[in-house]
C-alpha positions as CSV (number, residue, x, y, z in Angstrom):
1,X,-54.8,-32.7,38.0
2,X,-56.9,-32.7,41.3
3,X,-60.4,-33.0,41.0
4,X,-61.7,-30.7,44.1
5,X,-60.5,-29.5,47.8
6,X,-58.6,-26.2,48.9
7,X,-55.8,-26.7,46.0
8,X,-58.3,-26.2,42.9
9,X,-60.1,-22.9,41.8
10,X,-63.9,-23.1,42.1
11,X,-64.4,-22.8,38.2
12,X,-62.5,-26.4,38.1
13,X,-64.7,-27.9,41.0
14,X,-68.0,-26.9,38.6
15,X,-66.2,-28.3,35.8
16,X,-65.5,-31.5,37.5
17,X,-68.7,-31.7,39.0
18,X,-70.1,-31.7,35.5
19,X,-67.8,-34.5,35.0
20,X,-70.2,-37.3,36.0
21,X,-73.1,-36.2,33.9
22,X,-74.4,-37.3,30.6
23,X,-73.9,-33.9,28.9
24,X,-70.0,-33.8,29.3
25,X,-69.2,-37.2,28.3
26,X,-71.8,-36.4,25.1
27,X,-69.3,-33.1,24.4
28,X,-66.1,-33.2,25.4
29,X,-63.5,-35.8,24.5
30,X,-60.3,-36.8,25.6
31,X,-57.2,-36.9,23.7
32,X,-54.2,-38.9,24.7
33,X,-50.5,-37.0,24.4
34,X,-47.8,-37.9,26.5
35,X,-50.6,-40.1,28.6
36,X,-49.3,-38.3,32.0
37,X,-52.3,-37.5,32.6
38,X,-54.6,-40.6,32.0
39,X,-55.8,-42.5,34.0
40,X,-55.4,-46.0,32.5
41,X,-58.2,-47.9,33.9
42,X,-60.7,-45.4,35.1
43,X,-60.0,-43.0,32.3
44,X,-62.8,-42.6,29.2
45,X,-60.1,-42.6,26.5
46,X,-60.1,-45.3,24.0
47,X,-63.2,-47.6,23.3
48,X,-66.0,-45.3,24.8
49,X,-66.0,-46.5,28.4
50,X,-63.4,-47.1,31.3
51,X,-61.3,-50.3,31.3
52,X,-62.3,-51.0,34.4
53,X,-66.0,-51.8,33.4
54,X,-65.6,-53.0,29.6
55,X,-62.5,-55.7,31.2
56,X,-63.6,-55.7,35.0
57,X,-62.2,-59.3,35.4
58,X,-58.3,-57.6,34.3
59,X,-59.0,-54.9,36.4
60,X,-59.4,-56.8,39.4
61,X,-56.4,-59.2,39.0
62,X,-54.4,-56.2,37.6
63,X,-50.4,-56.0,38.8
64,X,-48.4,-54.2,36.2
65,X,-49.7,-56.5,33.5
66,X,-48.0,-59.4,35.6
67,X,-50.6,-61.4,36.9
68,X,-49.1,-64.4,40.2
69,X,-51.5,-67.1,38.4
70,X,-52.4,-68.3,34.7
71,X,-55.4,-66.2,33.3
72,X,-58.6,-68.3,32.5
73,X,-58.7,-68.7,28.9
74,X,-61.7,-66.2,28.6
75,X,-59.7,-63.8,30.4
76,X,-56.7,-64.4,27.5
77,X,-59.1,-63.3,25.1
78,X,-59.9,-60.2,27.1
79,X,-56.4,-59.5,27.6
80,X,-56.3,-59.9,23.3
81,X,-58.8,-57.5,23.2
82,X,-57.5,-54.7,25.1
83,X,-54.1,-55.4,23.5
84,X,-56.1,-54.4,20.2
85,X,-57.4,-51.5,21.5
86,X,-54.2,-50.6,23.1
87,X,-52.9,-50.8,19.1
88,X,-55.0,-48.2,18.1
89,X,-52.9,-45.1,20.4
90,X,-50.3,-43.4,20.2
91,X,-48.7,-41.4,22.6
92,X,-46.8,-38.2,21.4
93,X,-44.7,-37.5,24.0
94,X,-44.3,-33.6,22.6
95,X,-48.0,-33.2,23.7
96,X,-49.8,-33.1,26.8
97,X,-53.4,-34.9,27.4
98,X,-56.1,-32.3,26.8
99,X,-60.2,-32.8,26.8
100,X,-61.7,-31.0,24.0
């Protein structure tokens, strides 16, 4: 899904645009399907806020969950936490991602 420019109608560009404000993240909510459309780190999906700001430290050492050194051990536990979270979704692959 594109987000703006010449390949989007205009009613999705005002949509999107409404995106960043306090109102839409107060009244729409996103619900995983296939998880085609998610965007796993930047995405509001599980939790209440992006991965990349609740575990910035993963985010910026990220590789495919392969990292080239040894995490710190406080970055271990972060990497337990998100695993938690992770628990807690399931993808149904007969389903697409939808907001709501």
């Amino acid at each position: 899904m594109k987000e703006g420019g010449r390949e989007v109608s205009i009613w999705w560009r005002d949509i999107s645009a409404l995106r960043s404000e306090e109102w839409f993240h107060g009244n729409v909510s996103q619900f995983v399907g296939d998880g085609n459309n998610i965007l796993f780190w930047t995405g509001v999906w599980v939790g209440g806020m992006p991965f990349r700001e609740r575990f910035t430290r993963l985010f910026v050492r990220r590789g495919a969950w392969s990292w080239r050194c040894r995490l710190f051990a406080w970055e271990d536990d972060m990497l337990g936490e998100l695993r938690i979270l992770l628990l807690t979704v399931t993808l149904l692959s007969d389903r697409v991602d939808r907001r709501v």
